[in-house]
PQR file with spaces between the fields and no chain letter, atoms N, CA, C, O and H, PARSE charges and radii, in Angstrom:
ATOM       1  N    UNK     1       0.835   -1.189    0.000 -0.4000 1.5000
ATOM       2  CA   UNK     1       0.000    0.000    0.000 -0.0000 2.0000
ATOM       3  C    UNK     1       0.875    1.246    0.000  0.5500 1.7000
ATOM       4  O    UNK     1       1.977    1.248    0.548 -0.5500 1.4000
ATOM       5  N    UNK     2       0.377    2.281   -0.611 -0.4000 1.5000
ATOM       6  CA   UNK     2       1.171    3.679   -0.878 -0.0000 2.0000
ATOM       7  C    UNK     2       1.268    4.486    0.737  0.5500 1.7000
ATOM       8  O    UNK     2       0.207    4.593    1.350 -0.5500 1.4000
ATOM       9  H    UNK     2      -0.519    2.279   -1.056  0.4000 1.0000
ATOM      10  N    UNK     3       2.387    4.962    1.297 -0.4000 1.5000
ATOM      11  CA   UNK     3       2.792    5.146    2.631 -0.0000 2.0000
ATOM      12  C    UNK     3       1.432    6.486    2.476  0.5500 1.7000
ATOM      13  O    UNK     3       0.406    6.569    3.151 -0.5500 1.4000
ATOM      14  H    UNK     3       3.250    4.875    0.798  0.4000 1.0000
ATOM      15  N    UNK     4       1.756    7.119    1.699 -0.4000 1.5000
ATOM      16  CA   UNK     4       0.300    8.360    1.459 -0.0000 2.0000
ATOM      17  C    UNK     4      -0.650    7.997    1.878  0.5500 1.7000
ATOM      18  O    UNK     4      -1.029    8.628    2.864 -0.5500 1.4000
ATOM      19  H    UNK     4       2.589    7.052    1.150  0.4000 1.0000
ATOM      20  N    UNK     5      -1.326    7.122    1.525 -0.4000 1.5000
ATOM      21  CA   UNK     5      -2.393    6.476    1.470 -0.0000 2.0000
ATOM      22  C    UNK     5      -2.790    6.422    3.242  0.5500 1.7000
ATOM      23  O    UNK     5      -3.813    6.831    3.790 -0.5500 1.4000
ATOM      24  H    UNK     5      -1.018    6.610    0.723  0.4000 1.0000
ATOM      25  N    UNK     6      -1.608    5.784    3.841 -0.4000 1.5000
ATOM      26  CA   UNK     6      -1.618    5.132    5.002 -0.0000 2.0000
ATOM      27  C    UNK     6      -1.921    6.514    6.149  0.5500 1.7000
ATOM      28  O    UNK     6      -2.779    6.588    7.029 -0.5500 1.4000
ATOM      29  H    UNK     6      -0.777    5.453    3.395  0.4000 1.0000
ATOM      30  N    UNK     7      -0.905    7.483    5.758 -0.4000 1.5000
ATOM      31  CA   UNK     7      -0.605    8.584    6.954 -0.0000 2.0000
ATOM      32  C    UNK     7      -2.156    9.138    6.372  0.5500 1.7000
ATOM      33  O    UNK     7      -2.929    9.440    7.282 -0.5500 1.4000
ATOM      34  H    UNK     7      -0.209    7.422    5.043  0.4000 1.0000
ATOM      35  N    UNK     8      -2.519    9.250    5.414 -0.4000 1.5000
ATOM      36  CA   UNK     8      -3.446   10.136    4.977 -0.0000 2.0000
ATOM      37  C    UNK     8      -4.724    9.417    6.054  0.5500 1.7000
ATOM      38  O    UNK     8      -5.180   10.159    6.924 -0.5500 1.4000
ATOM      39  H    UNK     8      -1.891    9.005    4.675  0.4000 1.0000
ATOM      40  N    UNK     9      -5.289    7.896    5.946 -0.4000 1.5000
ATOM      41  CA   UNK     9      -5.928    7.054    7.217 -0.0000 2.0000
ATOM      42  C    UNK     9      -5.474    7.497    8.474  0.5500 1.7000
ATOM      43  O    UNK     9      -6.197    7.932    9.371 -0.5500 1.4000
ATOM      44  H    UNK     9      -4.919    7.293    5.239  0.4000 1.0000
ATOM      45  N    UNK    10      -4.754    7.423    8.494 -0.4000 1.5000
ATOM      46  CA   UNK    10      -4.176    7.958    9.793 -0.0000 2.0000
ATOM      47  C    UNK    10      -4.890    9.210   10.069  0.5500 1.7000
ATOM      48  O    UNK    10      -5.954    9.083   10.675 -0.5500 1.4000
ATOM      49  H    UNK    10      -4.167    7.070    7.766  0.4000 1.0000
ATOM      50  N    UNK    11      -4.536   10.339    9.761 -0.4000 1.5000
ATOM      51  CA   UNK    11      -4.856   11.275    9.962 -0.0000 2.0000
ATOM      52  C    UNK    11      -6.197   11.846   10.257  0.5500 1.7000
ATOM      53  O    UNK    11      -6.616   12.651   11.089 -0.5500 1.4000
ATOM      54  H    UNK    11      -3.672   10.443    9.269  0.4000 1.0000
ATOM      55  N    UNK    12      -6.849   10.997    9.067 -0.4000 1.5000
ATOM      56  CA   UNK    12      -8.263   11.427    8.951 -0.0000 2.0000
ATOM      57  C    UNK    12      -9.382   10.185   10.295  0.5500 1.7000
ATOM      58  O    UNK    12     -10.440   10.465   10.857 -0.5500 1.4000
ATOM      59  H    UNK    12      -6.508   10.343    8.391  0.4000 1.0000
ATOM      60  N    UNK    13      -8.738    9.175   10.362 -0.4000 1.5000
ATOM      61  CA   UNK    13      -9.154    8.683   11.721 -0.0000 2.0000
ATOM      62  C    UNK    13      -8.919    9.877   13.190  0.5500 1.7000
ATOM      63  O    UNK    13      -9.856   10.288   13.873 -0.5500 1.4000
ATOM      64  H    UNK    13      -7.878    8.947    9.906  0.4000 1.0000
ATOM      65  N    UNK    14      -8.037   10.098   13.316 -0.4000 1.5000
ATOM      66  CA   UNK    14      -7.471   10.689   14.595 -0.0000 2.0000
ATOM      67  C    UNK    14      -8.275   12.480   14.450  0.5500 1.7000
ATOM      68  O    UNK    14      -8.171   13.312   15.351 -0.5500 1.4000
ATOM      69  H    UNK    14      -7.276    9.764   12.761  0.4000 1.0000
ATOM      70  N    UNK    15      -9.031   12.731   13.122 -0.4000 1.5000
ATOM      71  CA   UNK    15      -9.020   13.648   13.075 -0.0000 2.0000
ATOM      72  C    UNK    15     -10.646   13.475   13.885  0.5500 1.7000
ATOM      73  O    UNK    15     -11.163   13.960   14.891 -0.5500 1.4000
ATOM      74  H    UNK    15      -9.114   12.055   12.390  0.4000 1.0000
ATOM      75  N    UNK    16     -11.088   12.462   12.765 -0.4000 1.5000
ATOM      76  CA   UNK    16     -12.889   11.824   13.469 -0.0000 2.0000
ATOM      77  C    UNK    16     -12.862   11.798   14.877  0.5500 1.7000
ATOM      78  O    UNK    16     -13.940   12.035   15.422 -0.5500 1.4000
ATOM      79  H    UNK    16     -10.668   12.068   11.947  0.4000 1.0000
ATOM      80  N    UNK    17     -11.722   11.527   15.723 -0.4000 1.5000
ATOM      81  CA   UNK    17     -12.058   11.047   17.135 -0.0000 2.0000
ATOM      82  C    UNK    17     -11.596   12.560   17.655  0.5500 1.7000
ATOM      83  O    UNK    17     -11.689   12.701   18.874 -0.5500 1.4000
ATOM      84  H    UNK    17     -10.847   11.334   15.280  0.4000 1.0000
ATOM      85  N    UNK    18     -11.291   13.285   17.186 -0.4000 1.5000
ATOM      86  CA   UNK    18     -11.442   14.603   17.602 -0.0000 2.0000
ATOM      87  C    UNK    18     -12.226   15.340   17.798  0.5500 1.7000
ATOM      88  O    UNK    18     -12.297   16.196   18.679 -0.5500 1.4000
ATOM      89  H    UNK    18     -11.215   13.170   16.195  0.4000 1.0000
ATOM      90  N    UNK    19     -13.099   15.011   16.760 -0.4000 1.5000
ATOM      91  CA   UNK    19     -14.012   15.773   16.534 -0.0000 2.0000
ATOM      92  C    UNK    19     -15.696   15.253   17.334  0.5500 1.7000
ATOM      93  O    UNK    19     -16.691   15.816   17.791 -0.5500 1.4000
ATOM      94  H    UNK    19     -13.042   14.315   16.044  0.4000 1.0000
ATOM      95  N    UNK    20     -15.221   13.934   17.134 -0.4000 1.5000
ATOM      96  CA   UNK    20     -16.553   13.412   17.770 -0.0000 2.0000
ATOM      97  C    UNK    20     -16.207   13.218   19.504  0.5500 1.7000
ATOM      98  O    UNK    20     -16.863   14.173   19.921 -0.5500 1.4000
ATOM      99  H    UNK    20     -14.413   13.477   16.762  0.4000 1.0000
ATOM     100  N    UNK    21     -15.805   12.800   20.321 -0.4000 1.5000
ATOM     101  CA   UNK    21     -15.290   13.118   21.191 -0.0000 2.0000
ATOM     102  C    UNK    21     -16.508   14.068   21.762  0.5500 1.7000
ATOM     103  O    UNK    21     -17.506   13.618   22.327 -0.5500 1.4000
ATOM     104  H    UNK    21     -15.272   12.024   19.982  0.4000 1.0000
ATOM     105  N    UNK    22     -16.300   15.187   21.564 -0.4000 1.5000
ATOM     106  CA   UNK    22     -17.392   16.094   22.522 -0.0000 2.0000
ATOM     107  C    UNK    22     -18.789   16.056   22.475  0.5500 1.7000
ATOM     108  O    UNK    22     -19.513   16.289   23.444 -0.5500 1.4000
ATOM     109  H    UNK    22     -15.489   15.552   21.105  0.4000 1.0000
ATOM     110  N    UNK    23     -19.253   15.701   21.109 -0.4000 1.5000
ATOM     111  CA   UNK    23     -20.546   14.712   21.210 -0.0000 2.0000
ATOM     112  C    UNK    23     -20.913   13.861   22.147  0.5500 1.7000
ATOM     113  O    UNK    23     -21.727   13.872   23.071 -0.5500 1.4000
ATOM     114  H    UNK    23     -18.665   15.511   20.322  0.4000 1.0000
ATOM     115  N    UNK    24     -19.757   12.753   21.501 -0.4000 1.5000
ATOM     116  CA   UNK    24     -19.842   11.650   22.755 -0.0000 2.0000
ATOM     117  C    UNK    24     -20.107   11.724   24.544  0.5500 1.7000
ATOM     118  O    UNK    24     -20.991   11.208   25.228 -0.5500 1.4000
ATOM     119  H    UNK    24     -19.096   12.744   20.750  0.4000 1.0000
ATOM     120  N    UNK    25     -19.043   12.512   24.889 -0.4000 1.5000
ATOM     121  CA   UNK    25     -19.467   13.162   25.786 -0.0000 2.0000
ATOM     122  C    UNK    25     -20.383   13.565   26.350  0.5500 1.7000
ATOM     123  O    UNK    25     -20.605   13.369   27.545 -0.5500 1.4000
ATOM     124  H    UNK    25     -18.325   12.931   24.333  0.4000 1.0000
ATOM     125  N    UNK    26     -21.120   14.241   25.534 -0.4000 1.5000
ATOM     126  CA   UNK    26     -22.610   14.920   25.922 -0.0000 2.0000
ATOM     127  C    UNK    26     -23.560   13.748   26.116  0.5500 1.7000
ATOM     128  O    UNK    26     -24.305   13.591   27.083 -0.5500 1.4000
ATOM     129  H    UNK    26     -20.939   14.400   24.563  0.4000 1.0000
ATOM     130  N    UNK    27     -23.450   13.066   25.216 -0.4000 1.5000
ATOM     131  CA   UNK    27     -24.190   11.837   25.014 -0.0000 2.0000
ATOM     132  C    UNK    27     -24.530   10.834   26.122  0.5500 1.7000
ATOM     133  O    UNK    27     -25.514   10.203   26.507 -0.5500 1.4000
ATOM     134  H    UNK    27     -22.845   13.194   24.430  0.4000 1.0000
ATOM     135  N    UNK    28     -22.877   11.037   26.540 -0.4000 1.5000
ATOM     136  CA   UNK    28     -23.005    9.771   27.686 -0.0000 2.0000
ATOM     137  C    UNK    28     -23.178   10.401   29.493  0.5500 1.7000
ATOM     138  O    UNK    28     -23.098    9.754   30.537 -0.5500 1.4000
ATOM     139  H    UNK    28     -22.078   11.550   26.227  0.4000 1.0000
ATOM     140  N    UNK    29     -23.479   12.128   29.246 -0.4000 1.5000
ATOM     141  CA   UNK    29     -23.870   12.749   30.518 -0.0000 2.0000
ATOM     142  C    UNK    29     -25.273   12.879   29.933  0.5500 1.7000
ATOM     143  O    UNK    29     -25.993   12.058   30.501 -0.5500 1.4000
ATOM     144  H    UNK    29     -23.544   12.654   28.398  0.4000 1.0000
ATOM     145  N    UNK    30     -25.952   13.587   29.019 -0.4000 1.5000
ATOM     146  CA   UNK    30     -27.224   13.422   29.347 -0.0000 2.0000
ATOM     147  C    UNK    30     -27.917   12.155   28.645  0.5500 1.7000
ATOM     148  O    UNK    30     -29.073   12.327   28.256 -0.5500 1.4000
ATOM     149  H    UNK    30     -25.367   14.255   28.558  0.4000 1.0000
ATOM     150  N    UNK    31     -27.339   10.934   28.450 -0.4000 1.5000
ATOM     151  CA   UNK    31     -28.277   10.091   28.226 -0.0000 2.0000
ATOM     152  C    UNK    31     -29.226    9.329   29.067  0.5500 1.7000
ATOM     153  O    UNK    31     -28.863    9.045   30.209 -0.5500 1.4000
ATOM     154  H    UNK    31     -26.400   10.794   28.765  0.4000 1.0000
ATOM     155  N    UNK    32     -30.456    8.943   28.629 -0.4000 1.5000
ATOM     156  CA   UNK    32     -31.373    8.793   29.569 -0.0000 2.0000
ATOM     157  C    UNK    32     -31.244    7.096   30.437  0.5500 1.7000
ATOM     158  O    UNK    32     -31.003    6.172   29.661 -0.5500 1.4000
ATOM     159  H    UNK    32     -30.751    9.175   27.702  0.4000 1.0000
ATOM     160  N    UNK    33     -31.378    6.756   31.774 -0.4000 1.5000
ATOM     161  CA   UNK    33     -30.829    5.797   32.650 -0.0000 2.0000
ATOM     162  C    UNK    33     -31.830    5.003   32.258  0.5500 1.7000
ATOM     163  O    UNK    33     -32.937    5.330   31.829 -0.5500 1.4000
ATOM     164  H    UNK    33     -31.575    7.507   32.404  0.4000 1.0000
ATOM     165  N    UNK    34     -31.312    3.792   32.454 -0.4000 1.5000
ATOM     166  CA   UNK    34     -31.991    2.470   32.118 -0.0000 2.0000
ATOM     167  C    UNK    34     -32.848    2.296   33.605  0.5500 1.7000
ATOM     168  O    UNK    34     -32.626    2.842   34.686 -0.5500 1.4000
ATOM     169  H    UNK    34     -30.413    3.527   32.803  0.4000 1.0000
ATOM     170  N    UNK    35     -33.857    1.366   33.238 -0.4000 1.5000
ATOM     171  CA   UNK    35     -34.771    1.202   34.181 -0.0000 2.0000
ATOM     172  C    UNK    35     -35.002   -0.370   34.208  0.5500 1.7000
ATOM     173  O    UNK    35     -34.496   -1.208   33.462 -0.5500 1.4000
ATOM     174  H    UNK    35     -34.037    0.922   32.360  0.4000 1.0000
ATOM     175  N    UNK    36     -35.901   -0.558   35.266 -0.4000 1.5000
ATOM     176  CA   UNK    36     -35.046   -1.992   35.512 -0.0000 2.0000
ATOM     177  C    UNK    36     -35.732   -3.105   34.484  0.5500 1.7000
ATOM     178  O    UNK    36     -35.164   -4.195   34.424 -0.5500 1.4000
ATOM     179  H    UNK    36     -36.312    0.123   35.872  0.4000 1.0000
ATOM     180  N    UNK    37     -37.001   -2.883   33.616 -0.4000 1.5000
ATOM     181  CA   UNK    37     -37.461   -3.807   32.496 -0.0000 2.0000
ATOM     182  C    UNK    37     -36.672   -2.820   31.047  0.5500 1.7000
ATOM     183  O    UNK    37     -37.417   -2.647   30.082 -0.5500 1.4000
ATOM     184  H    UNK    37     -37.463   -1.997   33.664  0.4000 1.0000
ATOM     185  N    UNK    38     -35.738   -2.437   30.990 -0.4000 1.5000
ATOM     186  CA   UNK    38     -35.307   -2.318   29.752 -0.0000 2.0000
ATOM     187  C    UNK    38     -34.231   -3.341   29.865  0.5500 1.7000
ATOM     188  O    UNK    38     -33.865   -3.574   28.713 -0.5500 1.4000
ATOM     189  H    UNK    38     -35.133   -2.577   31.773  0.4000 1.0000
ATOM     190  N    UNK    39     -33.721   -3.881   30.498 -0.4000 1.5000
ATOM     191  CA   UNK    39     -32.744   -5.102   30.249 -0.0000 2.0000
ATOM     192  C    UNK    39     -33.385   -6.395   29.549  0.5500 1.7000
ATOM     193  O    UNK    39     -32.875   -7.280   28.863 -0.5500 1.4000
ATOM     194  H    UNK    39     -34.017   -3.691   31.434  0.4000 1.0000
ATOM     195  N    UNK    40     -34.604   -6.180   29.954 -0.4000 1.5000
ATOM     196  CA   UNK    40     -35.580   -7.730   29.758 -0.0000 2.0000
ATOM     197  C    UNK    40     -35.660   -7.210   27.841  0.5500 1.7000
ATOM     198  O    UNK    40     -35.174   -7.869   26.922 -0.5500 1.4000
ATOM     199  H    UNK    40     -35.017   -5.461   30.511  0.4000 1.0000
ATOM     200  N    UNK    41     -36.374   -5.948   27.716 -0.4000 1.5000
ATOM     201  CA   UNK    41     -36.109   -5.724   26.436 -0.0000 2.0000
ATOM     202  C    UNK    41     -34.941   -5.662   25.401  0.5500 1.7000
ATOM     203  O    UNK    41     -35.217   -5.750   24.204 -0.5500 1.4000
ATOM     204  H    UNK    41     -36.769   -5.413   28.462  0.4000 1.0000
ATOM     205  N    UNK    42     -33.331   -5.479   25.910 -0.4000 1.5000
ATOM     206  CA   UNK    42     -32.797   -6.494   24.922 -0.0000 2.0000
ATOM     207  C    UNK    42     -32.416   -7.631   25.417  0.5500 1.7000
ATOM     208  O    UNK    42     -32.337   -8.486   24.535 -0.5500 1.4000
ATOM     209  H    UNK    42     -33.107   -5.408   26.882  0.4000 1.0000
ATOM     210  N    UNK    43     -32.155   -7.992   26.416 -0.4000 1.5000
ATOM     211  CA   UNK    43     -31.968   -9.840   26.032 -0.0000 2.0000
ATOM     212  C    UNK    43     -33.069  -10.359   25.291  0.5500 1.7000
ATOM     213  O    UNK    43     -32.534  -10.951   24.354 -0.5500 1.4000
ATOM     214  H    UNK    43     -32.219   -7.297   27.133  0.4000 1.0000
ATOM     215  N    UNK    44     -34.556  -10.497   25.158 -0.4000 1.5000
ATOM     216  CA   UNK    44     -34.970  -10.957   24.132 -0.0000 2.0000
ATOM     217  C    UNK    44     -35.145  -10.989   22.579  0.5500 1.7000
ATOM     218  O    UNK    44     -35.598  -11.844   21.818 -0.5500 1.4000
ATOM     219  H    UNK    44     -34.991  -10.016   25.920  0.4000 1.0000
ATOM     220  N    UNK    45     -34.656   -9.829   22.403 -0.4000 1.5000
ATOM     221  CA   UNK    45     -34.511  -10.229   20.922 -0.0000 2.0000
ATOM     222  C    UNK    45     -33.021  -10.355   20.363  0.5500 1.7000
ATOM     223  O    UNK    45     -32.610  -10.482   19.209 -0.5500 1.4000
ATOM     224  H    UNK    45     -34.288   -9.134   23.021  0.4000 1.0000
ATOM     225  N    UNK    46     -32.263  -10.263   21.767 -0.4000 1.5000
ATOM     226  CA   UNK    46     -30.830  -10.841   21.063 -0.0000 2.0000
ATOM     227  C    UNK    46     -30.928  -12.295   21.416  0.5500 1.7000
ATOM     228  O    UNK    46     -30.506  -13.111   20.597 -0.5500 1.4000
ATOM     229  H    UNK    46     -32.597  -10.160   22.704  0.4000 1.0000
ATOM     230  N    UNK    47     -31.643  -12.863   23.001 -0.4000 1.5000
ATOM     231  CA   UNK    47     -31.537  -14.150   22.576 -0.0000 2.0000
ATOM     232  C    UNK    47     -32.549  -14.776   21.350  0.5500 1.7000
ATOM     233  O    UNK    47     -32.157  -15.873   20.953 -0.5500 1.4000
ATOM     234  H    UNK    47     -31.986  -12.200   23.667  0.4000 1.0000
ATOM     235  N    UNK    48     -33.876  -14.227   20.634 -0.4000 1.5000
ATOM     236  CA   UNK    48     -33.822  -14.541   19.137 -0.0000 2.0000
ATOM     237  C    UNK    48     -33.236  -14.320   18.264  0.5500 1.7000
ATOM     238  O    UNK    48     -33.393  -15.052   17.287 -0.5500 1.4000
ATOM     239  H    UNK    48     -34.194  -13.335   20.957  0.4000 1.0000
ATOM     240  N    UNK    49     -32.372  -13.317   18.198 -0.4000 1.5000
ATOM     241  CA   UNK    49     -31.256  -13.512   17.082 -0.0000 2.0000
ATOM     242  C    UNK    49     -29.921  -14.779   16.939  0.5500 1.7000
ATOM     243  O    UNK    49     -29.466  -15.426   15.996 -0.5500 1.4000
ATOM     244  H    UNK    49     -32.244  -12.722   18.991  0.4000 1.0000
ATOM     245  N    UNK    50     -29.640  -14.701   18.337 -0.4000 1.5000
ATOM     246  CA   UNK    50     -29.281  -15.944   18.782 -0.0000 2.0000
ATOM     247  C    UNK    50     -29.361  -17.250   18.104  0.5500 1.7000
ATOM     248  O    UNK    50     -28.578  -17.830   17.352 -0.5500 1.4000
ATOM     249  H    UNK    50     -30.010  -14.175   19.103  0.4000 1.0000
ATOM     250  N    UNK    51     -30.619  -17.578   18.616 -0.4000 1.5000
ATOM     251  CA   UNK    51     -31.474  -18.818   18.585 -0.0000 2.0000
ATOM     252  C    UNK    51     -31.632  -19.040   16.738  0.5500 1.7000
ATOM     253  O    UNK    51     -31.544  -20.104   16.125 -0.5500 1.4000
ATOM     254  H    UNK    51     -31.255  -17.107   19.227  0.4000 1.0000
ATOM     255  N    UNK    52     -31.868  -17.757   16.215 -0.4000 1.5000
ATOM     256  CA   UNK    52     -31.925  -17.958   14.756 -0.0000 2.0000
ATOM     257  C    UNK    52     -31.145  -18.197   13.906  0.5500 1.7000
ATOM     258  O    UNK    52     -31.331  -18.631   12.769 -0.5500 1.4000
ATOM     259  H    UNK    52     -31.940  -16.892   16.713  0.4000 1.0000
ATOM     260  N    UNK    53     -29.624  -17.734   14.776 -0.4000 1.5000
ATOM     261  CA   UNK    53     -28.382  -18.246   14.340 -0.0000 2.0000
ATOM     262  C    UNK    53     -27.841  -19.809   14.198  0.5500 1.7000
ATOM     263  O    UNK    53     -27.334  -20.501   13.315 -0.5500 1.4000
ATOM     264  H    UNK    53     -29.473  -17.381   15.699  0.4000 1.0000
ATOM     265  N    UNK    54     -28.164  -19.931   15.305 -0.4000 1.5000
ATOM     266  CA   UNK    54     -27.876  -21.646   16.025 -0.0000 2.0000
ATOM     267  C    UNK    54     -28.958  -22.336   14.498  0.5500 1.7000
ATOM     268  O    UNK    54     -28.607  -22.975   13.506 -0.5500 1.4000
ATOM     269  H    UNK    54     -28.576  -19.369   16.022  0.4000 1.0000
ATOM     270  N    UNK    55     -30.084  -21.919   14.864 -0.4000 1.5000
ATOM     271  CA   UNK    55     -31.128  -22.597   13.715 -0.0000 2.0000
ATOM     272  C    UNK    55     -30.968  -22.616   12.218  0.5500 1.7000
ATOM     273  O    UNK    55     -31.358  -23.456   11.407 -0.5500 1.4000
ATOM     274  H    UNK    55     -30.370  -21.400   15.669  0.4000 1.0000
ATOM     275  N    UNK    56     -30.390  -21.637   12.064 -0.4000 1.5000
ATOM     276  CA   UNK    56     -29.052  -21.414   10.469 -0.0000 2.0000
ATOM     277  C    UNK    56     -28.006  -22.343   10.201  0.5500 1.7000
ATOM     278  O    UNK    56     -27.882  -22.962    9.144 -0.5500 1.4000
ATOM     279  H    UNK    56     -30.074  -20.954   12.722  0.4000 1.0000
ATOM     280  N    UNK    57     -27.177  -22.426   11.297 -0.4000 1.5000
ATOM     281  CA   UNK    57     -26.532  -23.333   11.388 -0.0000 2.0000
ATOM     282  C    UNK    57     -26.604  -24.603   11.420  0.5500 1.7000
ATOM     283  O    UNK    57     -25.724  -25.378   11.045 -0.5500 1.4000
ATOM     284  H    UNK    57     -27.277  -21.923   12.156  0.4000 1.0000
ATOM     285  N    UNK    58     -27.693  -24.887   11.886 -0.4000 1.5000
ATOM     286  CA   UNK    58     -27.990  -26.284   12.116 -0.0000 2.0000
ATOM     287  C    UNK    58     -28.565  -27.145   10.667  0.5500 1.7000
ATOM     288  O    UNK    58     -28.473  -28.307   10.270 -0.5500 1.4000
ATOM     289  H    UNK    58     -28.407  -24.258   12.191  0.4000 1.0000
ATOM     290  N    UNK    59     -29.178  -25.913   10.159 -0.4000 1.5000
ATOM     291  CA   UNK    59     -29.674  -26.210    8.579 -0.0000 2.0000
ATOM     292  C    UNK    59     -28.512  -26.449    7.981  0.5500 1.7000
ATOM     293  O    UNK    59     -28.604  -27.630    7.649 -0.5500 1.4000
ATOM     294  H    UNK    59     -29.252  -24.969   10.482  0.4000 1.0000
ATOM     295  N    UNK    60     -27.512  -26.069    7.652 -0.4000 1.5000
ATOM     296  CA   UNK    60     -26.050  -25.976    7.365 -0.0000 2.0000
ATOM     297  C    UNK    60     -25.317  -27.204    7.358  0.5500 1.7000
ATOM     298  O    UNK    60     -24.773  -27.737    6.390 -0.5500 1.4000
ATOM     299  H    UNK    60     -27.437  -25.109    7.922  0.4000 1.0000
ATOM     300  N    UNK    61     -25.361  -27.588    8.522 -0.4000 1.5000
ATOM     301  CA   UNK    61     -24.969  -28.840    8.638 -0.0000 2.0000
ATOM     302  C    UNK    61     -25.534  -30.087    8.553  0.5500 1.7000
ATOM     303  O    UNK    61     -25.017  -30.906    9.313 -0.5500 1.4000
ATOM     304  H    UNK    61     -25.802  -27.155    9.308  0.4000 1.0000
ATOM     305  N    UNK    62     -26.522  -30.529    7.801 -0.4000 1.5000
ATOM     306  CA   UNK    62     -26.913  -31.755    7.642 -0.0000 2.0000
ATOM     307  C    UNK    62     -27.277  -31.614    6.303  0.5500 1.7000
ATOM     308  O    UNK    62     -27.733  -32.574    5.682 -0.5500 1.4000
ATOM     309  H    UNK    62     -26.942  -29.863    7.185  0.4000 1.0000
């Protein structure tokens, strides 16, 4: 790969986390607190994504 190429990634990464950074920030002081049934709301549909995986797989193999 062209060293240009590389510093030029470089740069323009380090430049994004500069910039976003104070967003972030804000984000993670006023974002709103979890309550105690929003946990129940994602474990279930990650354990169906899960489960739909395993069930993909399983088709897969036989």
């Amino acid at each position: 790969m062209n060293i240009w190429l590389q510093i030029g990634m470089a740069v323009t990464i380090v430049l994004m986390l500069v910039f976003m950074y104070p967003a972030a920030k804000h984000w993670l002081n006023n974002s709103p607190k979890a309550n105690k049934g929003d946990w129940k709301a994602v474990f279930i549909p990650l354990a169906l994504v899960v489960a739909f995986v395993a069930f993909l797989i399983l088709l897969v193999r036989h």
